[in-house]
N, C-alpha and C positions, 0 to 999 in steps of 0.2 A: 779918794781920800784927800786929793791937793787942793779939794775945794772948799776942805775947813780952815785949813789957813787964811781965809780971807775974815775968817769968822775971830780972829785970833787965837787960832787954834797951834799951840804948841807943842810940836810931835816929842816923844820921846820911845826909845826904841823897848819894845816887849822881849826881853833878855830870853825869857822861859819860852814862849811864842818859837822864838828863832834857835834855840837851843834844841826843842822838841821836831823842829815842822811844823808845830803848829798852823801854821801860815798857810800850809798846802791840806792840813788832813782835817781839818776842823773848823770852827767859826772865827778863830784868831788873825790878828794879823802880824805883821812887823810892828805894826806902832800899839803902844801900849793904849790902851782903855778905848779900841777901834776894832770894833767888832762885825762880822759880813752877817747876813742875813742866807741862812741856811737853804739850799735847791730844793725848791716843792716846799717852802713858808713863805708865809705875810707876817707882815707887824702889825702888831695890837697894840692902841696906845689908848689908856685909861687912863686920862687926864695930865698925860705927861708926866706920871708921876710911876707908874706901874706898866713895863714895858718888855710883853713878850711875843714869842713865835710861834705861830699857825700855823699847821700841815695842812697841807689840803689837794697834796699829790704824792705818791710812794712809787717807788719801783717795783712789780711783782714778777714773779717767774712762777711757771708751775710745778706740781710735786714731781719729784725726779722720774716717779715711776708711771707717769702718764706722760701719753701722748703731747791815702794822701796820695798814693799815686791819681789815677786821675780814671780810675775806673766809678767813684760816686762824684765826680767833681764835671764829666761832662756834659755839655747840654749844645745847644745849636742857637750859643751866644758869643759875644766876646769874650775871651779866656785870657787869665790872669797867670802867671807862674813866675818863680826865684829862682836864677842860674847862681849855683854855686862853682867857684873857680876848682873844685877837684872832681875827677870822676867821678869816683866812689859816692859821693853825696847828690851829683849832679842829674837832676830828672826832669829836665829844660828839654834835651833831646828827643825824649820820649811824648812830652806834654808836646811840644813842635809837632809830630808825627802825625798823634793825635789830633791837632789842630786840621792840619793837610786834611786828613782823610774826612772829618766832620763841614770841611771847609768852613771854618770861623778864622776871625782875627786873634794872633794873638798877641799879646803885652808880654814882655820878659824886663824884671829888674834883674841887674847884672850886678851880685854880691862880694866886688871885690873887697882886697881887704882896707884898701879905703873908707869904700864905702860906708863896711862893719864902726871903723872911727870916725866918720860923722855922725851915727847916729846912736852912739853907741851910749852917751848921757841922756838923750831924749826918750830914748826906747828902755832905760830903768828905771825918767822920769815916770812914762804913760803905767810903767807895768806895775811899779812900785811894790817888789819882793824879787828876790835873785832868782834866779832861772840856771840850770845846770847845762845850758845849749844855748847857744847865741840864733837859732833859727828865728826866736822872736822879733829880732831887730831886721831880720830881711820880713817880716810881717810888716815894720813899721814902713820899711822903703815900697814895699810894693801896695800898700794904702797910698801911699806919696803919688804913687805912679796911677794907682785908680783914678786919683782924685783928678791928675793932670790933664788925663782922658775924658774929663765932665762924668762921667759916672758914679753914683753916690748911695747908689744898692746892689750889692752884690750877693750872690747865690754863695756857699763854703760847704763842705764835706765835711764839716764835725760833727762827729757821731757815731758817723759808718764803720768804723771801727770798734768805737761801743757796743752797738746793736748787733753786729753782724760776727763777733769773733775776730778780728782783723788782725790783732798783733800775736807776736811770734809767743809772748810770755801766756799766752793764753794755755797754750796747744797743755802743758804740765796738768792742768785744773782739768782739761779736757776728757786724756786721759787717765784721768786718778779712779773714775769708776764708770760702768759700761753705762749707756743711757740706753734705756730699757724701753724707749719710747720708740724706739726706731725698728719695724720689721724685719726680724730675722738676723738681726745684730748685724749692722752694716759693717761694724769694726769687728774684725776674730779677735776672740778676747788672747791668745796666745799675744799677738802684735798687740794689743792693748794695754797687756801687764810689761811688755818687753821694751816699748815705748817709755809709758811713766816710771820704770828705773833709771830709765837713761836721761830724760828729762829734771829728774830729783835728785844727777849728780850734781854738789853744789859746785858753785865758782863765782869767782871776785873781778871776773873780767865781763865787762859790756862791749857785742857788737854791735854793728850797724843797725841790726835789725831786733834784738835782746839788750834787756836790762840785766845785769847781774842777780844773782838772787843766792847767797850765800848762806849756810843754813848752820848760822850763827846760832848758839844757848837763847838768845833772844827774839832770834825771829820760829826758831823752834816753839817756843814757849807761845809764841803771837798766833802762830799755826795751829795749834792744839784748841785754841780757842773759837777757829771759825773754818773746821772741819778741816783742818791740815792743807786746806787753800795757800798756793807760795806765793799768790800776787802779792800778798801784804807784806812780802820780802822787800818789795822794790823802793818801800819809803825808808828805810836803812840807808839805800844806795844815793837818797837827796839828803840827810845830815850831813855838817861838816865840824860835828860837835869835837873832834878832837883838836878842830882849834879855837877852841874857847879855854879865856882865861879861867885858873882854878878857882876863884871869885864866884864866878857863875856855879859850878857842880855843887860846891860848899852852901851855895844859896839856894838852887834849885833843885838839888838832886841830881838824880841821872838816868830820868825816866827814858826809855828806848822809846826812838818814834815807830816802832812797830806796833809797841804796846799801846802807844797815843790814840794809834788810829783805829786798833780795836774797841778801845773804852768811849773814845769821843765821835767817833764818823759816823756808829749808826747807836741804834736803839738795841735794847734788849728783846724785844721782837724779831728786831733783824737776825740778832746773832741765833735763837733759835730757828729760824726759818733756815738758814745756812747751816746748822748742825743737823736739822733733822728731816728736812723735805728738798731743800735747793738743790740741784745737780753743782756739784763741784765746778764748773765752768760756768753757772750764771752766777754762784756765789765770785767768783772771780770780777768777772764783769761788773756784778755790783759796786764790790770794793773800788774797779778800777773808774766808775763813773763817779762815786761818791768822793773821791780824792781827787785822779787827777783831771774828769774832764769835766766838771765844775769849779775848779781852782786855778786850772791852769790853761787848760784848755779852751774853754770857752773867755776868759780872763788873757792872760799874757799873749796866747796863739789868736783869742778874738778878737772879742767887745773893746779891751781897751787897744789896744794896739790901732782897730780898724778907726776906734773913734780919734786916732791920735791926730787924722786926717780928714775926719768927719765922715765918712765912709759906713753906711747899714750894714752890717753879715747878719745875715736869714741862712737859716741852718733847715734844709728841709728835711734833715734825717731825723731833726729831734721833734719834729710833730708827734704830741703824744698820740693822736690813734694810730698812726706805723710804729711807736716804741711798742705801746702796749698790743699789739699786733703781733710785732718781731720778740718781745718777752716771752711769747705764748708758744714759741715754735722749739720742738727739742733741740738741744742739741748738736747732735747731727746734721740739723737741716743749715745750722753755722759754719762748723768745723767738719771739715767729710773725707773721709779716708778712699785712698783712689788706691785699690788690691791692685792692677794695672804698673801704676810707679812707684808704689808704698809711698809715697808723698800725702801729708795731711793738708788741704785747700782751707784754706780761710774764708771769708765771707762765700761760700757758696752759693746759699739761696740769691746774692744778691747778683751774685756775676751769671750764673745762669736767668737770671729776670733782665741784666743788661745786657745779655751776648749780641742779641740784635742789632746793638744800640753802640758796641765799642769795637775797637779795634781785637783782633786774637792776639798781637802782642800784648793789650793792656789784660785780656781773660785770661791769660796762662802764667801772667807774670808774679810774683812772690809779693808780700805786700813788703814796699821800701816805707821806714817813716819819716815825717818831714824833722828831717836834723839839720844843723849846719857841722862842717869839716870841726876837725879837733885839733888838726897839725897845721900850722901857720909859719911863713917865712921867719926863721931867723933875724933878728935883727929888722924885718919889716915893720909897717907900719902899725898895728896892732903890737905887736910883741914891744914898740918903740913905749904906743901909747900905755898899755895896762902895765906898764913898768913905771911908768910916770904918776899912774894911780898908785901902785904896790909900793909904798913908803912907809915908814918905821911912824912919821905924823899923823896921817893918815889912817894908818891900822889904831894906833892909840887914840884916835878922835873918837872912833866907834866905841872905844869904853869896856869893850867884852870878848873881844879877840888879844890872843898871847902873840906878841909879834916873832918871837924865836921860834915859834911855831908853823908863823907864813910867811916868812923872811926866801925861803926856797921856792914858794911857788912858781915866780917868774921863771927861773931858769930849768925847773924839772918839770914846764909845761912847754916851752919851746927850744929849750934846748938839748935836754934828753926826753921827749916830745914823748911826756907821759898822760894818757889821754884822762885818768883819773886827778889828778895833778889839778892841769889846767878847766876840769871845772870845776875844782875847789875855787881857783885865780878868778875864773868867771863869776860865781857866787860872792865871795867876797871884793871883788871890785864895785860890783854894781851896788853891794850894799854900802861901800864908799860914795859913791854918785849919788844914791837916795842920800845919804846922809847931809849932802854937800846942797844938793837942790833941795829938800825940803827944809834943812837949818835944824836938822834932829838933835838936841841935847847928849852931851854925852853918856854913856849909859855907867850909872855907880852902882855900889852894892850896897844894901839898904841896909842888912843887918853888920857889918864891917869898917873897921878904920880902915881907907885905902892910903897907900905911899902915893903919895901926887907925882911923886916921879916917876915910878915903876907901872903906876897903874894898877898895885897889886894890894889886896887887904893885909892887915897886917895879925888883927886882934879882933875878937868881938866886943863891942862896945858897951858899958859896962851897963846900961839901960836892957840889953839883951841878954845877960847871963843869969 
Protein backbone atom coordinates (compact mmCIF):
# COMPACT_ATOMS: atom_id res chain seq x y z
CA UNK A 1 0.00 0.00 0.00
CA UNK A 2 3.16 2.54 0.68
CA UNK A 3 3.30 2.62 -2.98
CA UNK A 4 0.25 4.93 -3.35
CA UNK A 5 1.62 7.49 -1.70
CA UNK A 6 3.69 8.38 -4.30
CA UNK A 7 0.49 8.68 -6.29
CA UNK A 8 -0.74 11.26 -3.78
CA UNK A 9 -2.31 9.16 -2.07
CA UNK A 10 -3.61 10.25 1.49
CA UNK A 11 -3.99 7.45 4.02
CA UNK A 12 -6.59 7.64 6.47
CA UNK A 13 -7.32 5.04 9.08
CA UNK A 14 -10.54 2.50 8.44
CA UNK A 15 -11.86 2.99 12.23
CA UNK A 16 -14.60 -0.05 11.53
CA UNK A 17 -11.74 -2.24 9.62
CA UNK A 18 -9.59 -2.13 12.83
CA UNK A 19 -12.32 -1.98 15.37
CA UNK A 20 -13.71 -5.41 13.73
CA UNK A 21 -10.36 -7.28 12.46
CA UNK A 22 -11.40 -6.61 9.57
CA UNK A 23 -7.84 -6.25 8.32
CA UNK A 24 -6.92 -9.96 9.14
CA UNK A 25 -10.58 -11.90 8.45
CA UNK A 26 -11.62 -10.17 5.32
CA UNK A 27 -10.74 -7.91 2.21
CA UNK A 28 -10.26 -4.74 4.39
CA UNK A 29 -7.47 -3.14 5.54
CA UNK A 30 -6.20 -0.56 8.16
CA UNK A 31 -6.54 2.26 5.61
CA UNK A 32 -9.71 3.19 4.63
CA UNK A 33 -11.06 2.89 0.82
CA UNK A 34 -7.82 0.04 0.38
CA UNK A 35 -9.00 -2.96 -0.22
CA UNK A 36 -6.84 -6.59 -0.72
CA UNK A 37 -7.79 -8.76 -3.56
CA UNK A 38 -9.28 -11.96 -2.02
CA UNK A 39 -6.91 -15.78 -2.12
CA UNK A 40 -8.11 -17.74 -5.43
CA UNK A 41 -9.54 -14.10 -7.22
CA UNK A 42 -8.40 -11.87 -10.16
CA UNK A 43 -9.60 -8.49 -11.03
CA UNK A 44 -11.80 -7.65 -13.51
CA UNK A 45 -11.75 -4.26 -14.84
CA UNK A 46 -14.54 -3.03 -17.43
CA UNK A 47 -13.36 0.01 -18.40
CA UNK A 48 -12.07 1.21 -15.20
CA UNK A 49 -15.06 2.14 -14.28
CA UNK A 50 -16.77 -1.24 -13.01
CA UNK A 51 -14.42 -3.31 -10.79
CA UNK A 52 -14.74 -6.90 -9.58
CA UNK A 53 -13.39 -10.29 -8.34
CA UNK A 54 -12.97 -13.58 -10.03
CA UNK A 55 -12.72 -16.96 -8.46
CA UNK A 56 -10.99 -19.22 -10.06
CA UNK A 57 -9.63 -21.43 -7.23
CA UNK A 58 -11.53 -22.90 -3.99
CA UNK A 59 -10.60 -25.01 -1.25
CA UNK A 60 -12.23 -28.48 -1.16
CA UNK A 61 -12.34 -31.27 1.29
CA UNK A 62 -14.27 -34.38 0.96
CA UNK A 63 -17.70 -35.64 2.50
CA UNK A 64 -16.86 -36.48 5.95
CA UNK A 65 -18.25 -39.93 5.44
CA UNK A 66 -15.91 -41.04 2.74
CA UNK A 67 -12.72 -42.03 2.53
CA UNK A 68 7.94 -24.17 11.82
CA UNK A 69 10.08 -26.44 13.48
CA UNK A 70 11.97 -27.58 10.80
CA UNK A 71 10.53 -30.92 10.20
CA UNK A 72 8.95 -29.31 6.49
CA UNK A 73 11.61 -26.70 6.38
CA UNK A 74 14.61 -29.25 5.57
CA UNK A 75 16.30 -29.86 2.56
CA UNK A 76 20.21 -30.42 1.75
CA UNK A 77 20.61 -26.48 1.24
CA UNK A 78 21.87 -23.50 3.20
CA UNK A 79 19.57 -23.14 6.27
CA UNK A 80 18.24 -20.05 7.59
CA UNK A 81 16.87 -19.60 11.41
CA UNK A 82 15.94 -16.84 14.47
CA UNK A 83 17.71 -17.32 17.98
CA UNK A 84 15.50 -15.90 20.38
CA UNK A 85 17.22 -14.83 23.72
CA UNK A 86 14.73 -17.24 25.96
CA UNK A 87 14.58 -20.79 26.02
CA UNK A 88 11.20 -21.34 25.93
CA UNK A 89 10.93 -19.62 22.43
CA UNK A 90 14.30 -20.66 21.41
CA UNK A 91 14.62 -23.55 18.34
CA UNK A 92 18.24 -22.34 17.00
CA UNK A 93 19.54 -25.38 19.05
CA UNK A 94 17.46 -27.71 17.44
CA UNK A 95 17.60 -26.17 13.80
CA UNK A 96 21.86 -26.34 14.73
CA UNK A 97 21.41 -30.14 15.17
CA UNK A 98 19.56 -30.49 12.33
CA UNK A 99 21.94 -28.60 10.29
CA UNK A 100 24.93 -31.12 11.69
CA UNK A 101 23.23 -34.15 10.85
CA UNK A 102 21.97 -32.94 7.14
CA UNK A 103 25.54 -31.42 6.96
CA UNK A 104 24.39 -27.89 5.43
CA UNK A 105 25.32 -24.46 6.39
CA UNK A 106 23.77 -22.74 8.67
CA UNK A 107 22.79 -18.67 9.01
CA UNK A 108 21.41 -17.73 12.55
CA UNK A 109 20.02 -14.04 13.23
CA UNK A 110 20.47 -13.40 16.91
CA UNK A 111 17.07 -11.68 18.20
CA UNK A 112 18.24 -9.59 20.94
CA UNK A 113 16.37 -7.03 22.36
CA UNK A 114 18.20 -4.49 20.57
CA UNK A 115 18.08 -5.83 17.85
CA UNK A 116 13.89 -6.13 18.22
CA UNK A 117 14.35 -1.88 18.43
CA UNK A 118 16.20 -1.42 15.36
CA UNK A 119 13.77 -2.76 13.44
CA UNK A 120 11.06 -2.39 15.09
CA UNK A 121 9.48 0.87 12.83
CA UNK A 122 10.69 -0.82 9.53
CA UNK A 123 9.23 -4.17 10.21
CA UNK A 124 5.36 -2.18 10.89
CA UNK A 125 6.60 -0.03 7.96
CA UNK A 126 6.88 -3.38 5.44
CA UNK A 127 3.89 -5.17 7.35
CA UNK A 128 1.57 -2.22 7.62
CA UNK A 129 -1.26 -3.77 10.17
CA UNK A 130 -0.40 -4.69 13.99
CA UNK A 131 0.62 -8.01 14.63
CA UNK A 132 -0.16 -9.55 18.23
CA UNK A 133 3.84 -11.20 18.28
CA UNK A 134 6.81 -9.51 17.50
CA UNK A 135 8.26 -12.95 15.54
CA UNK A 136 7.59 -10.76 12.46
CA UNK A 137 10.34 -8.40 12.93
CA UNK A 138 13.04 -11.38 13.55
CA UNK A 139 11.44 -12.30 9.85
CA UNK A 140 12.52 -8.84 8.86
CA UNK A 141 16.30 -9.34 10.24
CA UNK A 142 16.72 -12.65 8.99
CA UNK A 143 15.79 -11.43 5.14
CA UNK A 144 18.56 -8.87 6.22
CA UNK A 145 20.84 -11.65 6.94
CA UNK A 146 19.71 -13.76 3.54
CA UNK A 147 20.35 -10.94 1.64
CA UNK A 148 23.86 -10.48 3.19
CA UNK A 149 24.74 -14.12 2.21
CA UNK A 150 23.96 -13.10 -1.90
CA UNK A 151 20.95 -15.31 -1.65
CA UNK A 152 17.84 -13.93 -3.11
CA UNK A 153 15.36 -17.19 -3.27
CA UNK A 154 14.54 -19.00 -0.63
CA UNK A 155 12.52 -22.29 -0.02
CA UNK A 156 9.81 -21.50 3.55
CA UNK A 157 7.47 -24.03 5.30
CA UNK A 158 4.15 -22.15 5.08
CA UNK A 159 1.45 -24.23 4.75
CA UNK A 160 2.62 -27.48 6.43
CA UNK A 161 0.81 -26.57 9.11
CA UNK A 162 -2.37 -25.72 7.08
CA UNK A 163 -2.37 -28.81 4.94
CA UNK A 164 -1.14 -31.26 7.44
CA UNK A 165 -3.10 -30.35 10.90
CA UNK A 166 -0.02 -29.01 12.50
CA UNK A 167 -1.33 -26.65 15.30
CA UNK A 168 -2.27 -27.72 18.75
CA UNK A 169 -6.02 -25.63 18.24
CA UNK A 170 -6.70 -28.09 15.67
CA UNK A 171 -6.68 -31.25 17.82
CA UNK A 172 -10.84 -29.66 19.44
CA UNK A 173 -12.31 -29.71 15.66
CA UNK A 174 -10.48 -33.09 15.38
CA UNK A 175 -12.09 -34.72 17.86
CA UNK A 176 -15.59 -33.15 17.77
CA UNK A 177 -16.85 -36.21 15.50
CA UNK A 178 -15.20 -39.68 14.67
CA UNK A 179 -14.12 -39.71 10.84
CA UNK A 180 -15.66 -42.53 9.41
CA UNK A 181 -13.22 -42.63 6.66
CA UNK A 182 -10.63 -44.32 8.61
CA UNK A 183 -10.58 -48.44 9.02
CA UNK A 184 -11.95 -49.69 12.02
CA UNK A 185 -12.01 -46.42 13.85
CA UNK A 186 -8.41 -45.73 14.40
CA UNK A 187 -9.68 -43.41 17.36
CA UNK A 188 -11.90 -45.54 20.28
CA UNK A 189 -14.63 -43.35 20.23
CA UNK A 190 -14.80 -43.65 24.31
CA UNK A 191 -11.07 -41.60 24.15
CA UNK A 192 -12.74 -39.44 21.40
CA UNK A 193 -15.87 -38.22 23.34
CA UNK A 194 -13.38 -37.94 26.52
CA UNK A 195 -10.86 -35.94 24.64
CA UNK A 196 -13.30 -33.29 22.91
CA UNK A 197 -14.85 -32.34 26.53
CA UNK A 198 -11.72 -31.75 27.79
CA UNK A 199 -10.64 -29.84 24.83
CA UNK A 200 -14.04 -27.52 24.91
CA UNK A 201 -13.16 -26.49 28.42
CA UNK A 202 -13.12 -22.86 27.76
CA UNK A 203 -10.05 -20.43 28.82
CA UNK A 204 -8.56 -16.91 28.36
CA UNK A 205 -5.13 -17.86 28.72
CA UNK A 206 -2.72 -18.51 25.55
CA UNK A 207 0.20 -21.01 25.60
CA UNK A 208 3.26 -21.51 23.74
CA UNK A 209 1.89 -23.77 21.67
CA UNK A 210 -2.49 -22.63 21.96
CA UNK A 211 -4.40 -19.61 21.31
CA UNK A 212 -7.03 -19.16 23.94
CA UNK A 213 -10.34 -19.93 22.77
CA UNK A 214 -13.00 -18.78 25.29
CA UNK A 215 -16.58 -19.65 24.71
CA UNK A 216 -17.87 -16.22 25.09
CA UNK A 217 -22.07 -15.57 24.12
CA UNK A 218 -20.31 -14.49 21.03
CA UNK A 219 -18.08 -16.72 19.90
CA UNK A 220 -20.98 -19.37 20.92
CA UNK A 221 -23.20 -17.80 18.67
CA UNK A 222 -20.27 -17.73 15.77
CA UNK A 223 -19.87 -21.53 16.51
CA UNK A 224 -23.49 -22.50 16.01
CA UNK A 225 -23.13 -21.19 12.67
CA UNK A 226 -20.17 -23.24 11.06
CA UNK A 227 -21.00 -26.53 12.92
CA UNK A 228 -19.84 -25.55 16.46
CA UNK A 229 -16.04 -25.45 14.89
CA UNK A 230 -13.84 -23.35 17.96
CA UNK A 231 -11.17 -22.15 15.54
CA UNK A 232 -13.30 -19.18 14.88
CA UNK A 233 -12.73 -18.48 18.53
CA UNK A 234 -9.32 -17.34 17.93
CA UNK A 235 -10.19 -13.97 16.06
CA UNK A 236 -11.74 -12.65 19.51
CA UNK A 237 -8.35 -13.24 20.90
CA UNK A 238 -6.62 -10.61 18.04
CA UNK A 239 -9.36 -7.61 18.85
CA UNK A 240 -8.31 -5.08 21.09
CA UNK A 241 -11.71 -3.32 20.80
CA UNK A 242 -11.89 -2.49 24.52
CA UNK A 243 -9.69 0.09 23.85
CA UNK A 244 -11.41 2.16 21.40
CA UNK A 245 -12.79 5.40 22.08
CA UNK A 246 -16.72 5.29 22.83
CA UNK A 247 -16.90 7.51 19.49
CA UNK A 248 -16.08 4.45 17.45
CA UNK A 249 -19.05 1.89 19.24
CA UNK A 250 -21.62 4.88 18.97
CA UNK A 251 -20.62 5.02 15.21
CA UNK A 252 -19.99 1.59 14.26
CA UNK A 253 -21.54 -0.53 16.48
CA UNK A 254 -20.20 -3.53 18.21
CA UNK A 255 -20.05 -6.10 15.64
CA UNK A 256 -17.92 -9.31 17.22
CA UNK A 257 -14.98 -10.28 15.06
CA UNK A 258 -16.14 -13.71 15.45
CA UNK A 259 -19.22 -12.74 13.83
CA UNK A 260 -17.20 -10.75 10.99
CA UNK A 261 -15.46 -13.66 10.05
CA UNK A 262 -18.33 -15.85 9.54
CA UNK A 263 -20.49 -13.33 7.47
CA UNK A 264 -17.40 -11.83 5.42
CA UNK A 265 -14.33 -14.93 5.04
CA UNK A 266 -16.25 -17.22 3.02
CA UNK A 267 -19.42 -17.81 0.86
CA UNK A 268 -22.69 -19.15 1.68
CA UNK A 269 -21.66 -22.30 -0.16
CA UNK A 270 -18.98 -22.56 2.27
CA UNK A 271 -20.80 -22.24 5.23
CA UNK A 272 -23.21 -25.13 4.09
CA UNK A 273 -20.43 -27.47 3.00
CA UNK A 274 -19.09 -27.04 6.87
CA UNK A 275 -22.68 -27.63 8.33
CA UNK A 276 -23.48 -30.53 6.31
CA UNK A 277 -20.49 -32.67 4.61
CA UNK A 278 -16.89 -31.10 6.03
CA UNK A 279 -15.43 -33.03 8.79
CA UNK A 280 -15.15 -30.81 11.66
CA UNK A 281 -11.27 -30.64 11.36
CA UNK A 282 -11.02 -29.58 7.61
CA UNK A 283 -13.95 -27.03 8.37
CA UNK A 284 -11.32 -25.90 10.91
CA UNK A 285 -8.40 -25.63 8.65
CA UNK A 286 -10.44 -23.85 6.27
CA UNK A 287 -11.34 -21.12 8.47
CA UNK A 288 -7.71 -21.19 9.73
CA UNK A 289 -6.26 -20.76 5.89
CA UNK A 290 -8.92 -18.20 4.91
CA UNK A 291 -7.98 -15.88 7.89
CA UNK A 292 -4.92 -16.31 9.05
CA UNK A 293 -2.52 -17.96 6.52
CA UNK A 294 -3.67 -15.57 3.86
CA UNK A 295 -3.59 -12.40 5.88
CA UNK A 296 -1.04 -12.92 7.85
CA UNK A 297 0.89 -15.52 7.24
CA UNK A 298 1.83 -15.52 3.95
CA UNK A 299 1.79 -11.28 4.38
CA UNK A 300 3.60 -10.10 7.71
CA UNK A 301 5.49 -13.94 8.38
CA UNK A 302 6.14 -13.77 4.21
CA UNK A 303 5.82 -11.82 1.08
CA UNK A 304 6.20 -8.45 2.71
CA UNK A 305 8.68 -8.93 5.25
CA UNK A 306 10.99 -11.29 2.76
CA UNK A 307 10.41 -8.40 0.06
CA UNK A 308 11.57 -5.75 2.90
CA UNK A 309 15.09 -7.13 1.73
CA UNK A 310 14.24 -8.11 -1.70
CA UNK A 311 14.33 -11.77 -0.79
CA UNK A 312 11.87 -14.56 -3.11
CA UNK A 313 9.91 -17.07 -0.39
CA UNK A 314 8.57 -20.03 -2.65
CA UNK A 315 6.31 -22.01 -0.48
CA UNK A 316 6.35 -25.63 -1.80
CA UNK A 317 3.59 -26.71 0.52
CA UNK A 318 1.19 -24.55 -1.16
CA UNK A 319 1.50 -26.16 -4.62
CA UNK A 320 -2.05 -26.47 -5.47
CA UNK A 321 -1.67 -30.23 -6.75
CA UNK A 322 -0.12 -31.39 -3.08
CA UNK A 323 -3.09 -28.93 -1.47
CA UNK A 324 -5.66 -30.52 -3.39
CA UNK A 325 -3.97 -33.97 -2.91
CA UNK A 326 -3.60 -33.36 0.92
CA UNK A 327 -7.47 -31.83 1.04
CA UNK A 328 -8.37 -35.25 -0.19
CA UNK A 329 -7.01 -37.37 2.62
CA UNK A 330 -9.17 -38.14 5.88
CA UNK A 331 -8.60 -36.95 8.68
CA UNK A 332 -6.86 -39.30 10.42
CA UNK A 333 -4.18 -39.56 7.98
CA UNK A 334 -3.32 -35.58 9.54
CA UNK A 335 -4.12 -35.92 13.06
CA UNK A 336 -3.36 -39.72 14.43
CA UNK A 337 -3.93 -40.97 17.77
CA UNK A 338 -0.93 -43.26 18.93
CA UNK A 339 -3.45 -46.02 21.66
CA UNK A 340 0.48 -46.78 22.73
CA UNK A 341 0.96 -42.91 24.39
CA UNK A 342 -2.62 -41.67 24.15
CA UNK A 343 -0.70 -38.78 22.55
CA UNK A 344 -2.53 -37.17 19.36
CA UNK A 345 0.50 -36.55 16.27
CA UNK A 346 0.08 -33.78 14.18
CA UNK A 347 0.97 -33.67 10.77
CA UNK A 348 1.34 -37.49 10.49
CA UNK A 349 1.13 -38.44 6.97
CA UNK A 350 3.94 -35.93 6.49
CA UNK A 351 6.56 -36.98 9.27
CA UNK A 352 6.04 -40.42 8.32
CA UNK A 353 6.81 -39.46 4.32
CA UNK A 354 9.98 -37.38 5.98
CA UNK A 355 11.30 -40.04 8.61
CA UNK A 356 13.92 -40.90 6.18
CA UNK A 357 14.77 -37.59 5.35
CA UNK A 358 14.97 -35.88 9.40
CA UNK A 359 16.36 -36.23 12.36
CA UNK A 360 14.03 -38.75 15.32
CA UNK A 361 14.49 -35.72 17.49
CA UNK A 362 12.63 -33.43 14.83
CA UNK A 363 9.83 -36.93 14.20
CA UNK A 364 8.89 -37.19 17.64
CA UNK A 365 9.03 -33.77 18.60
CA UNK A 366 5.36 -31.71 19.35
CA UNK A 367 4.95 -28.93 16.87
CA UNK A 368 6.62 -25.51 18.55
CA UNK A 369 5.11 -22.36 16.56
CA UNK A 370 7.23 -19.56 15.29
CA UNK A 371 6.50 -16.83 18.27
CA UNK A 372 8.88 -14.45 19.76
CA UNK A 373 9.26 -14.27 23.94
CA UNK A 374 6.37 -12.17 25.63
CA UNK A 375 8.60 -11.25 28.81
CA UNK A 376 11.37 -8.58 28.20
CA UNK A 377 13.83 -6.99 30.66
CA UNK A 378 12.64 -4.47 32.86
CA UNK A 379 13.76 -1.26 32.23
CA UNK A 380 15.63 -2.77 28.98
CA UNK A 381 15.81 -1.57 25.74
CA UNK A 382 12.49 -2.41 24.41
CA UNK A 383 10.42 -1.70 27.44
CA UNK A 384 12.77 1.86 27.37
CA UNK A 385 11.75 2.14 23.59
CA UNK A 386 7.57 1.17 23.45
CA UNK A 387 7.39 3.44 26.29
CA UNK A 388 8.77 6.23 24.26
CA UNK A 389 5.98 5.38 21.72
CA UNK A 390 3.17 4.62 24.55
CA UNK A 391 2.32 8.50 25.02
CA UNK A 392 -0.86 10.25 25.88
CA UNK A 393 0.24 12.37 22.14
CA UNK A 394 0.67 9.73 20.42
CA UNK A 395 -2.33 7.46 21.38
CA UNK A 396 -4.65 10.78 20.64
CA UNK A 397 -2.81 11.16 17.14
CA UNK A 398 -4.62 7.89 16.24
CA UNK A 399 -7.88 9.59 16.62
CA UNK A 400 -9.85 6.27 17.93
CA UNK A 401 -8.13 4.94 20.92
CA UNK A 402 -9.34 6.19 24.69
CA UNK A 403 -5.96 7.04 26.31
CA UNK A 404 -7.22 6.15 30.12
CA UNK A 405 -7.69 2.91 28.64
CA UNK A 406 -3.94 2.34 27.34
CA UNK A 407 -2.21 4.45 29.70
CA UNK A 408 -1.26 1.04 31.81
CA UNK A 409 -0.16 -0.99 29.05
CA UNK A 410 3.60 -0.30 29.42
CA UNK A 411 3.97 -1.21 32.85
CA UNK A 412 1.18 -4.41 33.21
CA UNK A 413 3.28 -5.69 30.10
CA UNK A 414 6.79 -5.50 31.67
CA UNK A 415 6.42 -4.92 34.78
CA UNK A 416 3.74 -7.28 36.22
CA UNK A 417 4.74 -9.12 32.91
CA UNK A 418 1.19 -9.77 31.70
CA UNK A 419 1.57 -11.70 28.56
CA UNK A 420 -2.19 -10.56 27.34
CA UNK A 421 -1.25 -6.98 28.24
CA UNK A 422 1.84 -6.52 26.28
CA UNK A 423 0.29 -7.67 22.99
CA UNK A 424 -2.32 -5.14 23.26
CA UNK A 425 1.19 -2.63 23.82
CA UNK A 426 2.55 -4.42 20.70
CA UNK A 427 -0.79 -3.84 18.57
CA UNK A 428 -1.09 -0.61 19.42
CA UNK A 429 2.46 0.74 19.17
CA UNK A 430 3.01 -0.41 15.88
CA UNK A 431 -0.30 1.09 14.74
CA UNK A 432 1.46 4.38 16.14
CA UNK A 433 4.61 3.67 13.75
CA UNK A 434 2.24 3.17 10.76
CA UNK A 435 0.65 6.15 11.64
CA UNK A 436 3.86 8.19 11.98
CA UNK A 437 5.47 6.63 8.56
CA UNK A 438 2.77 6.77 6.43
CA UNK A 439 1.38 10.53 7.78
CA UNK A 440 -2.23 8.76 8.47
CA UNK A 441 -4.66 11.65 9.17
CA UNK A 442 -6.16 11.60 12.26
CA UNK A 443 -9.19 9.49 12.54
CA UNK A 444 -12.71 11.65 13.61
CA UNK A 445 -16.21 10.73 13.87
CA UNK A 446 -18.25 11.56 10.91
CA UNK A 447 -21.71 11.50 12.44
CA UNK A 448 -20.51 13.66 15.99
CA UNK A 449 -19.29 17.01 17.46
CA UNK A 450 -15.93 15.90 18.73
CA UNK A 451 -14.15 18.04 22.01
CA UNK A 452 -10.66 18.85 20.32
CA UNK A 453 -9.40 18.36 23.44
CA UNK A 454 -10.62 15.31 24.72
CA UNK A 455 -10.87 13.70 21.50
CA UNK A 456 -14.33 12.86 22.56
CA UNK A 457 -17.84 13.38 20.61
CA UNK A 458 -19.93 15.43 22.44
CA UNK A 459 -23.54 15.65 20.43
CA UNK A 460 -24.90 14.51 17.17
CA UNK A 461 -24.86 17.02 14.81
CA UNK A 462 -27.83 18.65 13.94
CA UNK A 463 -27.67 17.65 9.93
CA UNK A 464 -27.76 13.93 11.56
CA UNK A 465 -30.85 13.84 13.80
Amino acid sequence: MKAFLAFGWEPEWDVQSILESGYISDTRTVFSGVKKIRAGHYLVLQGFENVTQQEYWEIDYPQKHQLGDAKDSTANINCYSIKFMDDEYDEEPIAQRTAEWLGVKMHVVRMTEDEFVKNYSDAAWHTEFPMLDLNFIGKVALSRLTRETGVKVILTGEGSDEQFAGYQNYLADFVREPDYATPNRQLPEDVRIAKSAEEDQPTTKSTLTKFPIANSPSTLKARRQVNNVSIVGITGFISFDSYFSQWTKDEHGTADPRGVVVHNSFSGTIRQKIMTSWHPLHASMYIWQRIFLANVLLTALGDRVEMSNSIEGRQPFLDHNLTEYVNGLPPTMKLRYDPETGAFNEKYILKEAARPFITDELYRRRKHPFSAPLKYEKNGPLHQYLGGLMTRENVEKLGFLDWEKCKGLVEDGFIKEDAAQIRRLFQITQLIEIGKRFGVKRARPEFAVEDEELGAPLELTQSRL
